[in-house]
DSSP file (Angstrom, degrees, kcal/mol; ACC not computed):
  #  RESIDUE AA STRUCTURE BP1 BP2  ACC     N-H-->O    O-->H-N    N-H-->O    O-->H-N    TCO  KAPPA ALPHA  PHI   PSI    X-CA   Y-CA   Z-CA
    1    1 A X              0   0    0      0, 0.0    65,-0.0     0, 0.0     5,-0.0   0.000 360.0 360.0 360.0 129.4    5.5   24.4  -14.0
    2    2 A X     >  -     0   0    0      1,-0.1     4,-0.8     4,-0.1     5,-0.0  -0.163 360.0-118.0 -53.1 159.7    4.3   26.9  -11.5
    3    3 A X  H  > S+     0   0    0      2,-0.2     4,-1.4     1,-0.1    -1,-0.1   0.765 110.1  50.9 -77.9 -34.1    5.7   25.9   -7.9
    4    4 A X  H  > S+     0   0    0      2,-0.2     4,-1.2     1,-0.1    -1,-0.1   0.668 109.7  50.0 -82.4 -13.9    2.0   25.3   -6.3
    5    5 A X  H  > S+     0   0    0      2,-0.2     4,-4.6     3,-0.1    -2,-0.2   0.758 106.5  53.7 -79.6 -36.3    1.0   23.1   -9.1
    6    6 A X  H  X S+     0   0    0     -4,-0.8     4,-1.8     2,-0.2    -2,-0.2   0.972 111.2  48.1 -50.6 -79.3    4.1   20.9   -8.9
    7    7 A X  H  X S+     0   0    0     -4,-1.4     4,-2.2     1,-0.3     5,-0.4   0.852 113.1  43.0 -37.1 -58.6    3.3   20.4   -5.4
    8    8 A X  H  X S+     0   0    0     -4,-1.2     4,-0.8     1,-0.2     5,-0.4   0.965 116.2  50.3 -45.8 -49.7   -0.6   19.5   -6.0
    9    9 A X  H >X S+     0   0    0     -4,-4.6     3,-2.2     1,-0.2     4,-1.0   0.843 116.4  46.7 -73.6 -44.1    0.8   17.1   -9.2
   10   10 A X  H >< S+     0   0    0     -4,-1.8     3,-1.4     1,-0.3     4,-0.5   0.865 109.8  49.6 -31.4 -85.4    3.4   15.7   -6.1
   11   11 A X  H 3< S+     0   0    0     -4,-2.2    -1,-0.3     1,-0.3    -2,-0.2   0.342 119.6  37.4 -62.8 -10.6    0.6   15.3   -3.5
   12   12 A X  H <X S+     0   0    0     -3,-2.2     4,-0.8    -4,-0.8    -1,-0.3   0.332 106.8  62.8-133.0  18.0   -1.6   13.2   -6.3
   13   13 A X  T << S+     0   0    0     -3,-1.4    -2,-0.2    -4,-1.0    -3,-0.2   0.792 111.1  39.2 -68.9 -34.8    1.4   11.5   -7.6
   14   14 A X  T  > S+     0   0    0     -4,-0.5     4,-1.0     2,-0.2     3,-0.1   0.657 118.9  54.2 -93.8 -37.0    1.6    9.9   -3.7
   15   15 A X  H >> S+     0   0    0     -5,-0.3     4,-2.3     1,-0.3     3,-0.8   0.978 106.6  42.6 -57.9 -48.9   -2.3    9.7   -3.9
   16   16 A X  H 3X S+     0   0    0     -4,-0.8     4,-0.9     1,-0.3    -1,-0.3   0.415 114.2  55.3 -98.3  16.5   -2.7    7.6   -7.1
   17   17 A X  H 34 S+     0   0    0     -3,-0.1    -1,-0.3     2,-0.1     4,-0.3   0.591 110.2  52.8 -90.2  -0.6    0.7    5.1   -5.6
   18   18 A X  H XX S+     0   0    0     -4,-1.0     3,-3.7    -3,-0.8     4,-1.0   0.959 105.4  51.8 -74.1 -78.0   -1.7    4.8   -2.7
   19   19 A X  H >X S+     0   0    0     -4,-2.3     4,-2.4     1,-0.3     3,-0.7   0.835 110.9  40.3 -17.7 -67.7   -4.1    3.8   -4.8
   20   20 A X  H 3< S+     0   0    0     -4,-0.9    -1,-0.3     1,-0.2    -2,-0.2   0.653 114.0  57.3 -77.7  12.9   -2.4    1.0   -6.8
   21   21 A X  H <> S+     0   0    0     -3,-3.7     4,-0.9    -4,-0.3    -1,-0.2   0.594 109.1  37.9 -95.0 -25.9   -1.1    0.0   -4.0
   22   22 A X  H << S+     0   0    0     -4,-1.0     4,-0.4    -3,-0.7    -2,-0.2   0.534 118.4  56.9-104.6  -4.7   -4.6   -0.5   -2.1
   23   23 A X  T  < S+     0   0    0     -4,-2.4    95,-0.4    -5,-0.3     4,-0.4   0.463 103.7  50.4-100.9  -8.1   -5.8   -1.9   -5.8
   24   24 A X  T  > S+     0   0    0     -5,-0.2     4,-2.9     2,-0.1     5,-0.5   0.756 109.4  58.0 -88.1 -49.3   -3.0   -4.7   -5.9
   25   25 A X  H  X S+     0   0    0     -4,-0.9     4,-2.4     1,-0.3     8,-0.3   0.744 102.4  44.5 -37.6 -49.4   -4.4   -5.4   -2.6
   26   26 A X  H  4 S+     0   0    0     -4,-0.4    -1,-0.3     2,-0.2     8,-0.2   0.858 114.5  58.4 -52.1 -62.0   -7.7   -6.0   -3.7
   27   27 A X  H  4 S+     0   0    0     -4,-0.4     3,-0.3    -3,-0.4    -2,-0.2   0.766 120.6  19.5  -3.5 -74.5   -5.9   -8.0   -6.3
   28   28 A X  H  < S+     0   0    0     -4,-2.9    -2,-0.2     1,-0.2    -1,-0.2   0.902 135.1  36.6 -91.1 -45.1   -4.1  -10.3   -4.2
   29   29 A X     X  +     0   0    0     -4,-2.4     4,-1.4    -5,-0.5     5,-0.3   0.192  66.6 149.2 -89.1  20.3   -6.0  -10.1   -1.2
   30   30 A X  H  > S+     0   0    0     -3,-0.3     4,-2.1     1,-0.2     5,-0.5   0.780  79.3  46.3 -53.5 -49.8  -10.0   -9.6   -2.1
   31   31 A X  H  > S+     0   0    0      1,-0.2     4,-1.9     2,-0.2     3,-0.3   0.865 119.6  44.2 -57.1 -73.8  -11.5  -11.3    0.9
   32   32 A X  H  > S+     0   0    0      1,-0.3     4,-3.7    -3,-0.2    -1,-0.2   0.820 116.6  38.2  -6.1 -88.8   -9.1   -9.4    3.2
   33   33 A X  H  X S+     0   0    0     -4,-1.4     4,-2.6    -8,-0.3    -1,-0.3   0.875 109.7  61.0 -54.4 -36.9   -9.0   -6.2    2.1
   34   34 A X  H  X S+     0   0    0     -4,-2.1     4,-2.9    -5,-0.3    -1,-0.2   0.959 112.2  44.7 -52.6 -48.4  -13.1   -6.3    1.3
   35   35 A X  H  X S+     0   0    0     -4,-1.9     4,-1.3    -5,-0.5     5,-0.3   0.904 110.3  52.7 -83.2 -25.6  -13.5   -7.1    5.6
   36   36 A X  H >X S+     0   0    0     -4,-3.7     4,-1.7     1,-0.2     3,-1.0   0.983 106.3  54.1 -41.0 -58.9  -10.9   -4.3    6.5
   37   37 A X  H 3X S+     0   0    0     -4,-2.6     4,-0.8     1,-0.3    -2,-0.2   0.777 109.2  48.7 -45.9 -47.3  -13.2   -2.1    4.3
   38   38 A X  H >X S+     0   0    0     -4,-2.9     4,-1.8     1,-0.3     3,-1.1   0.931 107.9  52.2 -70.6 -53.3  -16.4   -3.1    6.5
   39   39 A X  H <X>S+     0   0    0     -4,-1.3     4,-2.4    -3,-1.0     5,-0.6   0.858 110.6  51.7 -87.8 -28.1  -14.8   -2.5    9.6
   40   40 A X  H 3<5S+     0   0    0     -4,-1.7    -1,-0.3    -5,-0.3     4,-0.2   0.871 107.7  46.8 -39.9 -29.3  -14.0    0.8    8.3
   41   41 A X  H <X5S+     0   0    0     -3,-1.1     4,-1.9    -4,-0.8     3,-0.4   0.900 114.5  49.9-102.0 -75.5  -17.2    1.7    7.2
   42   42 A X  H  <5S+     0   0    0     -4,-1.8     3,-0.2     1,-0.2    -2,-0.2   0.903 119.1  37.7 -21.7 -72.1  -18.7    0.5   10.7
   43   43 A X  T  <5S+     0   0    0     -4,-2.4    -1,-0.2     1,-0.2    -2,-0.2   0.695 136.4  16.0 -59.8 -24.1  -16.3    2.4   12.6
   44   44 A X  T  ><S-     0   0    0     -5,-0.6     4,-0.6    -3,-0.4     3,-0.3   0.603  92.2-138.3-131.3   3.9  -16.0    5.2   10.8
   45   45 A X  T ><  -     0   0    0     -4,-1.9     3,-0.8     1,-0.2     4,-0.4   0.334  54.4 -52.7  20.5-158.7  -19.1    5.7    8.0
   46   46 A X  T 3> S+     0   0    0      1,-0.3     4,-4.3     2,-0.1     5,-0.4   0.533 110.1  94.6 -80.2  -6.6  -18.9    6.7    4.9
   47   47 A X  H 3> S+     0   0    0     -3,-0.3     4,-3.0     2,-0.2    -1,-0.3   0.951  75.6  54.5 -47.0 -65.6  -17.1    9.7    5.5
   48   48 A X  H <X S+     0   0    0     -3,-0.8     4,-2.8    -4,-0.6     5,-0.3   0.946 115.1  50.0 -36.3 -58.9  -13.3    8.8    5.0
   49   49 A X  H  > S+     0   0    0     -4,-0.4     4,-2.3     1,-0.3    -1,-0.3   0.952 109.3  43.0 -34.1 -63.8  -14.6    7.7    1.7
   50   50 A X  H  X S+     0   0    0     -4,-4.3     4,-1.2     1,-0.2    -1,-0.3   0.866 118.4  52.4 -69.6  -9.2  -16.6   10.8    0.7
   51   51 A X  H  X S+     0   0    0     -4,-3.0     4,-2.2    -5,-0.4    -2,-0.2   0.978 107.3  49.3 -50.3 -60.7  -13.2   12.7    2.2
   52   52 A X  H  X S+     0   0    0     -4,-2.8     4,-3.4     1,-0.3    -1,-0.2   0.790 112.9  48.6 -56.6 -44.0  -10.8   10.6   -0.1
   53   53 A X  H  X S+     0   0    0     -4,-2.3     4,-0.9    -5,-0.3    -1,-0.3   0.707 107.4  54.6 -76.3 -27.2  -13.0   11.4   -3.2
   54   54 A X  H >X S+     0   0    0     -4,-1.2     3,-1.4    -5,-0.3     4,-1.2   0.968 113.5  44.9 -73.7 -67.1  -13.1   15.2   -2.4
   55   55 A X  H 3X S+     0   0    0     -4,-2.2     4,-0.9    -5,-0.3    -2,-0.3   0.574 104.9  55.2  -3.6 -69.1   -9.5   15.3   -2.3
   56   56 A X  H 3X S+     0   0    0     -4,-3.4     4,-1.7     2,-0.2    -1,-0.2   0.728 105.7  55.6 -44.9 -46.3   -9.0   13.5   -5.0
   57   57 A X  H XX S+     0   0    0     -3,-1.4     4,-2.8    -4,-0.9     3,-0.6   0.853 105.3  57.0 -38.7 -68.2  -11.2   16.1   -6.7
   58   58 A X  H 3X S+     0   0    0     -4,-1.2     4,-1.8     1,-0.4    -1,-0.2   0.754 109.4  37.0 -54.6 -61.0   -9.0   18.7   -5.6
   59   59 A X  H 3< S+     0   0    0     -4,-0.9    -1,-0.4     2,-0.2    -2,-0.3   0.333 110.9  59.7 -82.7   6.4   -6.0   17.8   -6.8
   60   60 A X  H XX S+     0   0    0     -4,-1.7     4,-1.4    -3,-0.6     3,-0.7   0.819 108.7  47.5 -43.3 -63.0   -7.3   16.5  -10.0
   61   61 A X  H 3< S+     0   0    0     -4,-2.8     4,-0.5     1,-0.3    -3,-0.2   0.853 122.1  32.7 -57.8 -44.9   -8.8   20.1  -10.8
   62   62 A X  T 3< S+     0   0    0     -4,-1.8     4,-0.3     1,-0.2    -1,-0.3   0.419 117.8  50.1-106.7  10.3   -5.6   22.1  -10.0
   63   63 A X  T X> S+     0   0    0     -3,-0.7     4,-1.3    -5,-0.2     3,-0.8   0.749  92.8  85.7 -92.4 -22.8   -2.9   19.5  -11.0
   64   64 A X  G >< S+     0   0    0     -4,-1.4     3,-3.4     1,-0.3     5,-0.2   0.958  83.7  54.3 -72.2 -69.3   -5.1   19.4  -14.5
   65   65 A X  G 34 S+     0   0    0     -4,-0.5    -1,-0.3     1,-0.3     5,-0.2   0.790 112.7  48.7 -12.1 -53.3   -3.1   22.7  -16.2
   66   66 A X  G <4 S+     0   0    0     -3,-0.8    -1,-0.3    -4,-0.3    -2,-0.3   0.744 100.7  90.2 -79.8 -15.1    0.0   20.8  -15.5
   67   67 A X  S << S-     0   0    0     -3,-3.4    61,-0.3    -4,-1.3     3,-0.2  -0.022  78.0-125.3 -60.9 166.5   -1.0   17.9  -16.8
   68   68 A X  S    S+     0   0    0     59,-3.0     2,-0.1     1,-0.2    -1,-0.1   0.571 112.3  30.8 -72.1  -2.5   -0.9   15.8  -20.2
   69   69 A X     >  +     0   0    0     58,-0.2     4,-2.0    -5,-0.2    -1,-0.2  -0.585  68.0 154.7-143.3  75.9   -4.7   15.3  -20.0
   70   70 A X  H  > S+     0   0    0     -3,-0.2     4,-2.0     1,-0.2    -5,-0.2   0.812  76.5  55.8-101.5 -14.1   -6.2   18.3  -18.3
   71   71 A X  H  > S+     0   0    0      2,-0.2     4,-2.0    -7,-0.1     5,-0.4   1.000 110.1  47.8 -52.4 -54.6   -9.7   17.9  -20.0
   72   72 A X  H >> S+     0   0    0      1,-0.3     3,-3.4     2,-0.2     4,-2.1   0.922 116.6  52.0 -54.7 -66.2   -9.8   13.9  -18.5
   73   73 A X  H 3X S+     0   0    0     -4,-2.0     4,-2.5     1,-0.3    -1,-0.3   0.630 105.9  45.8 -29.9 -60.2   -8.6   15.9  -15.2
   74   74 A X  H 3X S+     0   0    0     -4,-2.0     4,-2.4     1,-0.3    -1,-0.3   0.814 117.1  45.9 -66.7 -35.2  -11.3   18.4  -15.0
   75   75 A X  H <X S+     0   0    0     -3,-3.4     4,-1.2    -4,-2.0    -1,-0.3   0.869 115.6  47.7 -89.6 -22.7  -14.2   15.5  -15.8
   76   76 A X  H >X S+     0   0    0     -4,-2.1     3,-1.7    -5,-0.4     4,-1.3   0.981 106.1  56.5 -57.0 -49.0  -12.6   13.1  -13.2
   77   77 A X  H >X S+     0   0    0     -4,-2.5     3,-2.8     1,-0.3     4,-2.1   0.930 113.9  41.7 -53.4 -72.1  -12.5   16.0  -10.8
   78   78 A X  H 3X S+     0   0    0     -4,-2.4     4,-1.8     1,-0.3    -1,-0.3   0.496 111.7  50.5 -37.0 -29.6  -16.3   16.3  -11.3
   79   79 A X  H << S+     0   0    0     -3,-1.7    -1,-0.3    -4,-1.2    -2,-0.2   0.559 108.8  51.2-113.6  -3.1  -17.1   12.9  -11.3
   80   80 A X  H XX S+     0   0    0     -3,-2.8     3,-3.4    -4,-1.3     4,-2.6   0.819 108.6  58.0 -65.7 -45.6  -15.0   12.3   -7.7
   81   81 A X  H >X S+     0   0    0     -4,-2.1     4,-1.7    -5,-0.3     3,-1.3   0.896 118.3  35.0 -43.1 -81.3  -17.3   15.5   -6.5
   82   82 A X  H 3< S+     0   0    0     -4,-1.8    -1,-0.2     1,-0.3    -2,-0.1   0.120 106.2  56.0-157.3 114.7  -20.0   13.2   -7.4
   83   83 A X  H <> S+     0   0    0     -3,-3.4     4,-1.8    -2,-0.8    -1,-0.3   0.563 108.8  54.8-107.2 -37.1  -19.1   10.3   -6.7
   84   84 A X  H <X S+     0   0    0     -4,-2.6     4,-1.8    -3,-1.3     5,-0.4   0.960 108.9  52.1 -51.9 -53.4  -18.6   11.8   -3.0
   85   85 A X  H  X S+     0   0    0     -4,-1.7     4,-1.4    -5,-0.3    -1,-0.3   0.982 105.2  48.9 -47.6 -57.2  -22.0   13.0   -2.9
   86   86 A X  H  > S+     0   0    0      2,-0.2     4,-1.9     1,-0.2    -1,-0.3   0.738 105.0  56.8 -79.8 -17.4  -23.6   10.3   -3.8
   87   87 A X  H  X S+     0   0    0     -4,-1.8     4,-3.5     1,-0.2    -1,-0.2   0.989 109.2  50.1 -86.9 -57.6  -21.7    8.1   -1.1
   88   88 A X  H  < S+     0   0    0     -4,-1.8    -2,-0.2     2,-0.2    -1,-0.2   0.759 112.5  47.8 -21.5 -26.0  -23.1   10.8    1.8
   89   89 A X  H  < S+     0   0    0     -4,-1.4    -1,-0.2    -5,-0.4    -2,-0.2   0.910 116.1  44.3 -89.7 -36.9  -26.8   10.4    0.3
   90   90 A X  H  < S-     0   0    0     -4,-1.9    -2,-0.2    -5,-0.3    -3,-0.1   0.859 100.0-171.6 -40.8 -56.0  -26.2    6.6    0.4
   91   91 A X     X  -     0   0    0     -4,-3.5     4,-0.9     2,-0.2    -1,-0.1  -0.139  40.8 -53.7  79.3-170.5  -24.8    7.0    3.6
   92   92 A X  H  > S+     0   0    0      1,-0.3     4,-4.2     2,-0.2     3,-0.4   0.963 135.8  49.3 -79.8 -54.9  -22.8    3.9    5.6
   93   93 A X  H  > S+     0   0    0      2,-0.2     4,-1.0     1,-0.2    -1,-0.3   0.926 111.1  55.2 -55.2 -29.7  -25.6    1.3    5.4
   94   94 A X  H  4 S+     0   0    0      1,-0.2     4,-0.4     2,-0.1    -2,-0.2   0.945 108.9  37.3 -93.1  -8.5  -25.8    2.1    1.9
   95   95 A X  H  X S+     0   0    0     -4,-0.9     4,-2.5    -3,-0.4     5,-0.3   0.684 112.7  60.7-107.5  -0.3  -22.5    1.6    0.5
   96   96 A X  H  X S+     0   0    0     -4,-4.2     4,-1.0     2,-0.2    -3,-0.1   0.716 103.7  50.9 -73.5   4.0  -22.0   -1.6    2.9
   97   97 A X  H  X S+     0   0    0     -4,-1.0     4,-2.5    -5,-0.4    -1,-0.2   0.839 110.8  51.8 -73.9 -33.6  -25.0   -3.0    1.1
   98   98 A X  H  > S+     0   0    0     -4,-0.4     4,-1.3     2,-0.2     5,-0.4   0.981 110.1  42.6 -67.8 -49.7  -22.6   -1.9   -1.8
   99   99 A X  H  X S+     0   0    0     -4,-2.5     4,-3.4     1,-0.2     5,-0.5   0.988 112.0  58.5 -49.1 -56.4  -19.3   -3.8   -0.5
  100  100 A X  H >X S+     0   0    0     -4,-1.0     4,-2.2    -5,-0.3     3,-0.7   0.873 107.9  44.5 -48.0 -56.6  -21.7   -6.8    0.3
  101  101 A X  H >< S+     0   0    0     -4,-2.5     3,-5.2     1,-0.3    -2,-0.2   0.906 121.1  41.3 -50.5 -89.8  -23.0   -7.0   -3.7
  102  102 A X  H 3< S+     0   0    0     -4,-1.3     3,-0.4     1,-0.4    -1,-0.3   0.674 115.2  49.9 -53.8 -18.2  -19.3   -6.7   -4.9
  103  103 A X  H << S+     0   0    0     -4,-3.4     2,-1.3    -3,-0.7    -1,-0.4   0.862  99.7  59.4 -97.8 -16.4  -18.0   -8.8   -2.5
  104  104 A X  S << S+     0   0    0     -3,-5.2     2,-0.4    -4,-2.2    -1,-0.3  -0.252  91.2 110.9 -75.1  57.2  -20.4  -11.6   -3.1
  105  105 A X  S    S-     0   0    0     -2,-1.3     5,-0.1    -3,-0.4     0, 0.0  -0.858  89.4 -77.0-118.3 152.1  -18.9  -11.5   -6.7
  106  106 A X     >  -     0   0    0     -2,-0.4     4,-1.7     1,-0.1    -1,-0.1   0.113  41.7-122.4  39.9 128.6  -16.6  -14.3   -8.3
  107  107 A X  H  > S+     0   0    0      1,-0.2     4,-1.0     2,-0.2   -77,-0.1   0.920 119.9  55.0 -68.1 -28.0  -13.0  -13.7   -6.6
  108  108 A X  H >> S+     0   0    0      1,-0.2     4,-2.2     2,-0.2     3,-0.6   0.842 108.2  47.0 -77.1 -28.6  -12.1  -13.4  -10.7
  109  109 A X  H 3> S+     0   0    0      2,-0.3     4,-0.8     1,-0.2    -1,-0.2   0.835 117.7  38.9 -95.6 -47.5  -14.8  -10.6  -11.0
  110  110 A X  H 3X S+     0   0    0     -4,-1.7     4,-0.7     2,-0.2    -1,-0.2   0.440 114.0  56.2 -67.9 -22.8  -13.6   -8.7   -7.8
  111  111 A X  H << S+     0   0    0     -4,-1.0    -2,-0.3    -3,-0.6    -3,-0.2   0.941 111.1  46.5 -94.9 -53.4   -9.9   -9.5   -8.9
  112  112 A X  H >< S+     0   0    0     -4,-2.2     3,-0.6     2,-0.2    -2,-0.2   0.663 108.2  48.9 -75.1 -21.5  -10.8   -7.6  -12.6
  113  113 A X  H >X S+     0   0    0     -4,-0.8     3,-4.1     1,-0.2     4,-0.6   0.886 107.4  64.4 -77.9 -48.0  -12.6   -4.3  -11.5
  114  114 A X  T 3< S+     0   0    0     -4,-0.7     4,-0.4     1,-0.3   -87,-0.3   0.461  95.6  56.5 -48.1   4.8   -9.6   -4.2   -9.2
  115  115 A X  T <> S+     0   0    0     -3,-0.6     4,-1.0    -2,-0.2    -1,-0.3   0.398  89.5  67.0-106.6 -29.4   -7.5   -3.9  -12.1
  116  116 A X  T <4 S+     0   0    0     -3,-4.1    -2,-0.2     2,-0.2     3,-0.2   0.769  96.2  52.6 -89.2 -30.0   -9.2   -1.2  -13.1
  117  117 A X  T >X S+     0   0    0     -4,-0.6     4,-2.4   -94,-0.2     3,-1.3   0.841 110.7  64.0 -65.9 -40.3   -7.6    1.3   -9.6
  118  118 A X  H 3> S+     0   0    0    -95,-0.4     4,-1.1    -4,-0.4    -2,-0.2   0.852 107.5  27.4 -47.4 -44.6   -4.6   -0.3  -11.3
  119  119 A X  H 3< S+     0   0    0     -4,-1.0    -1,-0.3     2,-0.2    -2,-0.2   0.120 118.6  60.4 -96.4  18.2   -4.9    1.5  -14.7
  120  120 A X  H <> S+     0   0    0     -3,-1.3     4,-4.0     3,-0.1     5,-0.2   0.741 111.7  40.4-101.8 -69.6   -6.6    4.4  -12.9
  121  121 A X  H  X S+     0   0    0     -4,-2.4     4,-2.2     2,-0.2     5,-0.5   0.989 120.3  43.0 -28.3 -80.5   -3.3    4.7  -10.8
  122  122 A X  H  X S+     0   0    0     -4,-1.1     4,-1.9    -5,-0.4    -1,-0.2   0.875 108.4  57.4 -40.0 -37.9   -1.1    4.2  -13.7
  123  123 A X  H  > S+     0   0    0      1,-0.3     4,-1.1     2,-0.2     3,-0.4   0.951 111.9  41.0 -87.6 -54.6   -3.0    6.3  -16.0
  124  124 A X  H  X S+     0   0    0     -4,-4.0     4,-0.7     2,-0.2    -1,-0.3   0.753 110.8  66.5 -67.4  -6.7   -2.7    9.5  -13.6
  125  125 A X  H  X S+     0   0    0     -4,-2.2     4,-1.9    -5,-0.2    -2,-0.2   0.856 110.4  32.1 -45.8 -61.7    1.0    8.3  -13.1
  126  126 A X  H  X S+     0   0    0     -4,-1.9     4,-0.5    -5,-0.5    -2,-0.2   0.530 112.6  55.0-100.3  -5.9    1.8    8.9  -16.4
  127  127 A X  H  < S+     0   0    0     -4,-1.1   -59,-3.0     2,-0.1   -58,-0.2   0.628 108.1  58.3 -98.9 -11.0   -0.4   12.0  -17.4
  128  128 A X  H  < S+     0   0    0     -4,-0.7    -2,-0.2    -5,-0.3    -3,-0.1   0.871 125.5  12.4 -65.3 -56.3    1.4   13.7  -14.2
  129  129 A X  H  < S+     0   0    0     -4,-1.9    -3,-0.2    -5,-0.1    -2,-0.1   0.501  91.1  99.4-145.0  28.4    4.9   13.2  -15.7
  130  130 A X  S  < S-     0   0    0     -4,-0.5    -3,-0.0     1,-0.1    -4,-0.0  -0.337  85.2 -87.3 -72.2 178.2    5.1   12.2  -18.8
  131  131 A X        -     0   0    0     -2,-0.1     2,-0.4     2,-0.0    -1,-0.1  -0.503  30.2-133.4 -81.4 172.2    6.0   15.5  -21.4
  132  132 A X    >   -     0   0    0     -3,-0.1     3,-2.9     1,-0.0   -64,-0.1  -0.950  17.3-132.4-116.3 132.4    3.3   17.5  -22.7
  133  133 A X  T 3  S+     0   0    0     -2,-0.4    -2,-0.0     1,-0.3   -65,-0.0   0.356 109.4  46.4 -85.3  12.8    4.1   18.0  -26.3
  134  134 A X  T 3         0   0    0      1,-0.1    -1,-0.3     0, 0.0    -3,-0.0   0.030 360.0 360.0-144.1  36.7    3.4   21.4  -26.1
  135  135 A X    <         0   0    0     -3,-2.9    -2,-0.2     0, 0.0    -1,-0.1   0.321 360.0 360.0-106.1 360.0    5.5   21.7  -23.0
């Protein structure tokens, strides 16, 4: 593996344990974590968000060579781009309208899309360093 792709697949190996780490949160904690999120979002709009997602993007796109799944990579990268966009047109009143919907949800309801950053996590986990059968 080239030495600057290692690094990217490193830097969104540490991304996607953030992730299941902040998607067991959800998990265990919904009410919690759901009011951190607003004060975030107050304090700080939607930016961090569209940041995280850009990011993400970024090392999805150039980690994807190295990867086991670099097609999934390339259309994830694209659909972080925009997903990023769309949280900038939305802007901060429009995804805390979004948190408000999801959080008025069933704790089971909120507990089971959070499951889903779990196998999101896992799933780049394992396409990062499992072998490539034509590595």
């Amino acid at each position: 593996m080239h030495q600057g792709r290692k690094k990217i697949s490193v830097l969104l190996a540490i991304f996607s344990v953030f992730m299941l780490v902040a998607s067991v949160s959800v998990i265990m904690f919904p009410s919690e974590v759901l009011s951190s999120v607003r004060e975030i979002i107050v304090s700080s709009g939607v930016w961090w968000a569209a940041s995280a997602r850009v990011f993400l993007a970024v090392l999805l796109w150039f980690s994807a060579p190295a990867s086991r799944t670099p097609i999934t990579f390339k259309v994830l990268a694209i659909m972080a781009t925009l997903s990023a966009v769309f949280l900038v047109v939305i802007g901060s009143e429009g995804m805390l309208e979004l948190i408000e919907w999801f959080a008025s949800w069933p704790l089971s309801g909120v507990r089971l899309v959070s499951s889903v950053g779990v196998a999101f996590g896992l799933f780049l986990l394992w396409s990062i360093f499992s072998k490539r059968a034509d590595a």
